[in-house]
C-alpha positions, 0 to 999 in steps of 0.5 A, spaced: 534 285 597 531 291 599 535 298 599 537 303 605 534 308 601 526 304 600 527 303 608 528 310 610 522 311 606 517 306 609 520 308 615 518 316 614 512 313 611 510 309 618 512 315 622 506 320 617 501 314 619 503 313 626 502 321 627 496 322 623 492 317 627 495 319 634 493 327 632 486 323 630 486 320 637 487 326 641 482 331 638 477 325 639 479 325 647 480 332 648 473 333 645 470 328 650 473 332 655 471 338 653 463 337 653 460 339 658 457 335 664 451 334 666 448 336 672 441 335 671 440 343 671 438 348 666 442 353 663 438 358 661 439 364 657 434 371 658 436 373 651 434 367 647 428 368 645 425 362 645 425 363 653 420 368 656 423 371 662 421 377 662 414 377 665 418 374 671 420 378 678 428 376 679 429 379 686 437 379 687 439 376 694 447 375 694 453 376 689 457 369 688 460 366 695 455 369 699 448 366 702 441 367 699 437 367 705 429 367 704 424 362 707 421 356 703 422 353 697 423 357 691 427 357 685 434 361 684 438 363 679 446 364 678 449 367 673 450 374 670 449 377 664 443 373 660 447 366 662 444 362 668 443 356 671 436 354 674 435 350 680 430 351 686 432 351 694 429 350 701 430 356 706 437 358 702 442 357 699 450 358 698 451 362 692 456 358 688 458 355 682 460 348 687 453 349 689 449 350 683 454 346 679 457 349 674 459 356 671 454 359 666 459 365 665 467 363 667 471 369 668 464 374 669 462 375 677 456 372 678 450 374 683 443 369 685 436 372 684 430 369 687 424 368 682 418 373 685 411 371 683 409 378 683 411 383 680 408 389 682 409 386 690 415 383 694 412 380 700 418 380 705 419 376 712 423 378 717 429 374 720 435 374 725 441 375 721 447 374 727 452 372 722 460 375 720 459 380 715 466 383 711 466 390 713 461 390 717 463 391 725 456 386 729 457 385 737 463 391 737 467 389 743 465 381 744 469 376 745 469 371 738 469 373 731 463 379 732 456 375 733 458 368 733 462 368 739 469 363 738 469 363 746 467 357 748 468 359 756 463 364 755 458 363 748 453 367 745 446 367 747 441 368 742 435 371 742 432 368 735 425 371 737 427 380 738 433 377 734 438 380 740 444 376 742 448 377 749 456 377 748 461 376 753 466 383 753 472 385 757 477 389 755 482 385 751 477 383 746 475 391 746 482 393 744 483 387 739 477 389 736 479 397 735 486 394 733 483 390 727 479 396 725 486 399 723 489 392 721 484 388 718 489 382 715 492 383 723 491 377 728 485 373 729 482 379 725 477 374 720 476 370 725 481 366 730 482 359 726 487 352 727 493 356 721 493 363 725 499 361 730 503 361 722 503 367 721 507 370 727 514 366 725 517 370 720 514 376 724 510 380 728 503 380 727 498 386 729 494 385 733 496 378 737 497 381 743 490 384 743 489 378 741 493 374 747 491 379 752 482 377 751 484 370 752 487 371 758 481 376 760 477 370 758 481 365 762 480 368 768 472 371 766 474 378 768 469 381 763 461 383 763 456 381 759 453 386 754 447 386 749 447 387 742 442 388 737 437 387 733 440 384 728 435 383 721 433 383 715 428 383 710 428 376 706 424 374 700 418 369 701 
């Protein structure tokens, strides 16, 4: 009959077994799931030099999270610092990790380059560029968020061929802009979205009557249509 003691010891010696191969077990898995997946792009480094990079014309076009505009289809890198994913696009591309999937460099802010194929000599196409841009005040006074109008009892009206767009303009809509020039985190100041009546619970939020008072301007179309432009740029082809 076995003692208490020999019990205890087989016991003990059952545990050391059951966590040795426990330990085995997980660092197999978290191994599997720290490979990096494959997402039939290339990740590419400048610095190995068994990669000729540097006969090529890299034309940066975006830093992370902005567009990569250009014309036709052309071969883009993301990254920075040497470490970048390739892949190539049609007519432009959104510049990040999502898009190009993956992060060649985590923790480092990125930028998109456009591969040239000539490198005494960029050509460059002209294209309208109506869209909102961060610290940039396009269509001052129009009723929306800048250029892309939000209006929809009076939209824009693009003019793609001398890149002009007609806006609708009254005087809220120019007092609300002149207010988020002062406020930028005000009222409807990055563009009026379903969340936006949220943030006046709690309190008063600059620029929301400006705000009020352009819709009701637009509510009763007391305004003006006014011209803006031309709003380009010069884009990679």
């Amino acid at each position: 009959m076995e003692t208490v003691r020999s019990i205890v010891t087989k016991m003990i010696d059952k545990m050391k077994y059951n966590i040795i191969v426990f330990t085995l077990i997980l660092l197999f898995v978290t191994g599997c799931l720290n490979q990096p997946k494959n997402h039939n792009v290339r990740l590419v480094s400048s610095s190995n030099p068994k990669v000729s990079m540097n006969a090529v014309n890299w034309i940066t076009c975006a830093t992370e999270n902005r567009r990569c505009r250009f014309v036709g289809t052309k071969q883009v890198r993301y990254g920075k610092n040497g470490k970048y994913i390739y892949r190539t696009y049609t007519n432009g591309v959104l510049c990040s990790h999502r898009v190009f999937g993956g992060d060649p460099n985590f923790g480092v802010y990125k930028e998109c380059a456009i591969r040239g194929t000539d490198l005494t000599r960029t050509n460059v196409t002209r294209i309208c560029n109506f869209s909102s841009e961060p610290g940039k005040e396009k269509c001052p006074g129009a009723s929306g968020n800048q250029c892309e109008g939000g209006d929809p009892r009076h939209p824009p009206n693009y003019d793609h061929k001398n890149c002009l767009v007609t806006m609708f303009v009254t005087e809220g809509s120019k007092a609300h802009d002149a207010c988020c020039q002062k406020n930028s985190n005000g009222y409807a100041c990055k563009g009026w979205g379903i969340l936006e009546p949220l943030k006046n619970i709690a309190k008063t939020i600059p620029c929301e009557k400006e705000w009020q008072r352009a819709r009701n301007n637009s509510l009763s179309d007391r305004g003006v249509y006014h011209k803006y432009g031309p709003y380009f740029e010069y884009v990679p082809y």
